[in-house]
TIMAR-580236 format. One record per residue (C-alpha): residue in three letters; residue number from 1; z negated, y, x negated. Coordinates in nm, 2 decimals, m for minus. Each point is the difference from the previous one (the first is absolute). Layout:
N
(rec 'ALA', NUM, (Z, Y, X)),
...
***
This chain:
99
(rec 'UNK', 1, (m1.55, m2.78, 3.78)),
(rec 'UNK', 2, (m0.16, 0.00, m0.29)),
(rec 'UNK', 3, (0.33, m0.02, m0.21)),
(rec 'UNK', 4, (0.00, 0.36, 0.18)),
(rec 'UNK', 5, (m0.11, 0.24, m0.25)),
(rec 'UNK', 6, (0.22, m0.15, m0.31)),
(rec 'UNK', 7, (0.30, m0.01, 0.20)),
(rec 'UNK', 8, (m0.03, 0.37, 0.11)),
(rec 'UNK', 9, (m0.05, 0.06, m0.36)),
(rec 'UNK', 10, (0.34, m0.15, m0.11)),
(rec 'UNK', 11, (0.20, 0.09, 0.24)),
(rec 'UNK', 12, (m0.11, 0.33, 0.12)),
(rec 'UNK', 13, (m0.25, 0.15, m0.16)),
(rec 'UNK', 14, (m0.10, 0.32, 0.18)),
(rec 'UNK', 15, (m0.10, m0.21, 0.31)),
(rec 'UNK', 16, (m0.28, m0.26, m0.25)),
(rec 'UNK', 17, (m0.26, 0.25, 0.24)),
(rec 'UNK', 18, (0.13, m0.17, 0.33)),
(rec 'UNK', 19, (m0.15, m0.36, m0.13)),
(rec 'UNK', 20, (m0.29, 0.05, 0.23)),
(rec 'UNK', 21, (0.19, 0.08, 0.30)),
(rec 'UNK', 22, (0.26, m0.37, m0.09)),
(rec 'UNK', 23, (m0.34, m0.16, 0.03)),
(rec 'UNK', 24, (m0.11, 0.11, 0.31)),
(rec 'UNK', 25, (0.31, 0.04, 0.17)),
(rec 'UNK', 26, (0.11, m0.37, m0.10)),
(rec 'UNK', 27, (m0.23, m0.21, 0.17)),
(rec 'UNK', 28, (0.02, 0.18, 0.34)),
(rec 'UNK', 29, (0.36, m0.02, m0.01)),
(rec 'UNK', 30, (m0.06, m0.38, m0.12)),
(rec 'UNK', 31, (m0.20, m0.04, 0.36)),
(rec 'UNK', 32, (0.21, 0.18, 0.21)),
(rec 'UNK', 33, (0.29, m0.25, m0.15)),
(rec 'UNK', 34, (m0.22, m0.29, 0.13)),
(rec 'UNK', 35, (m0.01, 0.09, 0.35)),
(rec 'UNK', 36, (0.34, 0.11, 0.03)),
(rec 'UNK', 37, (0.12, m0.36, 0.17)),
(rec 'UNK', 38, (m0.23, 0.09, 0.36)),
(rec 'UNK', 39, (0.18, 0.39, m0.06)),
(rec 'UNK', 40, (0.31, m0.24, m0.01)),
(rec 'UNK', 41, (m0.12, m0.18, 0.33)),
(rec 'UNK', 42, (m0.09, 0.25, 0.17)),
(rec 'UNK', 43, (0.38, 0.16, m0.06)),
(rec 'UNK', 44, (0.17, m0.33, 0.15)),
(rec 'UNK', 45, (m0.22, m0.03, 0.27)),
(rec 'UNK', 46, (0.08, 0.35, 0.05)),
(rec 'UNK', 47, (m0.35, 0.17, 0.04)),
(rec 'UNK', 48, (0.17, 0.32, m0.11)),
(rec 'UNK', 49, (m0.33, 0.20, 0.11)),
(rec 'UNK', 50, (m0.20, m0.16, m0.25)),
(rec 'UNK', 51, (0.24, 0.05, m0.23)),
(rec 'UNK', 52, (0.05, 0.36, 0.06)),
(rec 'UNK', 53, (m0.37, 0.07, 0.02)),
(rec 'UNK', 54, (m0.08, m0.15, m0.35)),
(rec 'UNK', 55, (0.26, 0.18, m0.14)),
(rec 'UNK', 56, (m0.13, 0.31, 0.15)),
(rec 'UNK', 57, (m0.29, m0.04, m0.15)),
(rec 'UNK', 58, (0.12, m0.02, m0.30)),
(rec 'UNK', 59, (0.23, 0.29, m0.02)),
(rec 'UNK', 60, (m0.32, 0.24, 0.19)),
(rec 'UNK', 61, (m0.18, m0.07, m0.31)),
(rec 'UNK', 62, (0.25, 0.22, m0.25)),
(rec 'UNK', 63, (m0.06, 0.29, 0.19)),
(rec 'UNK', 64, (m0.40, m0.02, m0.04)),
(rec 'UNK', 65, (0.04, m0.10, m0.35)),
(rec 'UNK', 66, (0.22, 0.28, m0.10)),
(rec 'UNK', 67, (m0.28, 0.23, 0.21)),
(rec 'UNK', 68, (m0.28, m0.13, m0.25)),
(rec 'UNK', 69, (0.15, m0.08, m0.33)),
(rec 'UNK', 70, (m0.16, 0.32, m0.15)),
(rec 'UNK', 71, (m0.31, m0.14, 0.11)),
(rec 'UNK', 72, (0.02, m0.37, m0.11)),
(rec 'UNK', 73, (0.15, m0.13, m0.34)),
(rec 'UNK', 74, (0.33, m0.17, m0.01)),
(rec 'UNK', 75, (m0.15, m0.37, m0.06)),
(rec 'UNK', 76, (m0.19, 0.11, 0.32)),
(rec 'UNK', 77, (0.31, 0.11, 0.19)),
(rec 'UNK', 78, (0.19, m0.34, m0.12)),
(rec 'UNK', 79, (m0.27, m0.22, 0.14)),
(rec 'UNK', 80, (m0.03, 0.17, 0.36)),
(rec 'UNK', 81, (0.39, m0.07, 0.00)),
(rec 'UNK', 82, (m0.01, m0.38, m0.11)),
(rec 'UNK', 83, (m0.30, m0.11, 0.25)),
(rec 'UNK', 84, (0.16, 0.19, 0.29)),
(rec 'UNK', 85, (0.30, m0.16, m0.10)),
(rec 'UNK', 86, (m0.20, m0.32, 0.00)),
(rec 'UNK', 87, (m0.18, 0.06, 0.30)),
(rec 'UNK', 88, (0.29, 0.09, 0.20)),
(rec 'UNK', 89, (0.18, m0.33, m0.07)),
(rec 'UNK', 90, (m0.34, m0.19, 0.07)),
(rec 'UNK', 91, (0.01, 0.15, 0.29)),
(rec 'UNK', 92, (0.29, m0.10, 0.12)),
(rec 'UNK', 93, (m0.05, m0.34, m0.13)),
(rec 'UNK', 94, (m0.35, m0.01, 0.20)),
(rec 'UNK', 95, (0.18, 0.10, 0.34)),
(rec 'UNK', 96, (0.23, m0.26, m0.11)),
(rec 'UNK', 97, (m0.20, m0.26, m0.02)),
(rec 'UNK', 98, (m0.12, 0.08, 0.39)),
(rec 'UNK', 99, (0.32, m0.13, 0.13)),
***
C-alpha cells in the first residue's frame, strides 16, 4: 500500500492520482478476504439465501453510488463500496456463526 504511489508512477503514470483510492480500497478488500472461509461455509452447507442476500447487498449499492457520485468525491465513493463489501461478508459470516 504504501509502495502504491511509486509503482503507479513507473508503470502508469497518468493514474499516480488514484494512490489515495489503492489505500482505501486495499484494506477493505484485505477484510472482506478474511472472512471469505464462513462465505465458503455457508456455500457447502448450502445456505444459498444468505449467500444471495449478501451478494445483493452488495450489488444494490452500485446503483446508489452511481446516483451520488456528483455529490460525494471518488475516495468517498471507493470507501462506501469497500465497507459494504465488508459488511456484507460480515454479515454473512455473523449469520454463520448462528448455526
Amino acid at each position: 500500500m504504501l509502495l502504491a504511489h511509486p509503482v503507479l508512477a513507473v508503470l502508469t503514470p497518468q493514474y499516480v492520482g488514484t494512490a489515495l483510492l489503492v489505500w482505501v480500497l486495499v484494506p477493505c478488500l484485505f477484510l472482506e478476504s478474511m472472512l471469505t472461509p464462513a462465505h465458503n461455509a455457508l456455500i457447502v452447507y448450502e445456505k444459498l439465501r444468505i449467500i444471495v442476500i449478501s451478494r445483493l447487498l452488495t450489488l444494490s449499492v452500485v446503483p446508489l453510488l452511481l446516483l451520488l457520485s456528483p455529490l460525494l468525491s471518488i475516495t468517498s465513493v471507493t470507501l462506501a463500496f469497500g465497507l459494504v463489501r465488508v459488511l456484507a461478508r460480515l454479515w454473512a459470516a455473523v449469520d454463520h456463526s448462528q448455526m
